[in-house]
N, C-alpha and C positions, 0 to 999 in steps of 0.2 A: 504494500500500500504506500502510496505518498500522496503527501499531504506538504500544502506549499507552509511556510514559516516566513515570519518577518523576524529580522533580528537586526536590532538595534544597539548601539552605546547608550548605554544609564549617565544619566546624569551625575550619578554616585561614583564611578566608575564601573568597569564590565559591561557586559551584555546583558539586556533583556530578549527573550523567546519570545513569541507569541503566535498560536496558532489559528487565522481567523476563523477556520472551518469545524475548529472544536471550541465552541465560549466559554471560559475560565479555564482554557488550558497556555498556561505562562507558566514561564521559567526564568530563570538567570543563570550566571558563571562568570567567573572572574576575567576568563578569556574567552572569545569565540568558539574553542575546541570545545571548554566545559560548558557552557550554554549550548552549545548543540547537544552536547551530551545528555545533559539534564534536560531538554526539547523531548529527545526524544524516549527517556525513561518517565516522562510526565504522559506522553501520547499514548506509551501504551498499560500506564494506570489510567488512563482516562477511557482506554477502553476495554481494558478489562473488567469490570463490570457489566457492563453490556454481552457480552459473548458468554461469561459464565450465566448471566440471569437466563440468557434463549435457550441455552444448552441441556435447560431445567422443566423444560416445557415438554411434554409429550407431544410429539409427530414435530415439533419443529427441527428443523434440520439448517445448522450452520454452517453457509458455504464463503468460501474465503475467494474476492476476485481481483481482479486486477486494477485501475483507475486508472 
């Protein structure tokens, strides 16, 4: 899966994450590498809940595709 990210300089210093296609999924990191990093261990807590809750459901069937 991908998903686009905006990353920005903080004010603070470091980067800020932000994912516009998941709402309230941000991150940071001190450097570009750690902000990508932490991007993308947020994206896929943010969707993990989702794939366990359908997985729970009788006759639903979770299929993984491409984008």
């Amino acid at each position: 899966m991908n998903v686009r990210v905006v990353l920005e300089p903080s004010d603070e210093g470091g980067y800020t994450a932000v994912v516009p296609s998941l709402p309230g999924c941000i991150s940071e990191g001190e450097t570009r590498d750690e902000a990508l990093a932490n991007i993308r261990e947020a994206i896929e807590l943010y969707l993990e809940p989702v794939e366990d809750d359908l997985s729970s459901i009788p006759g639903v069937e979770v299929i993984e595709i491409a984008i």
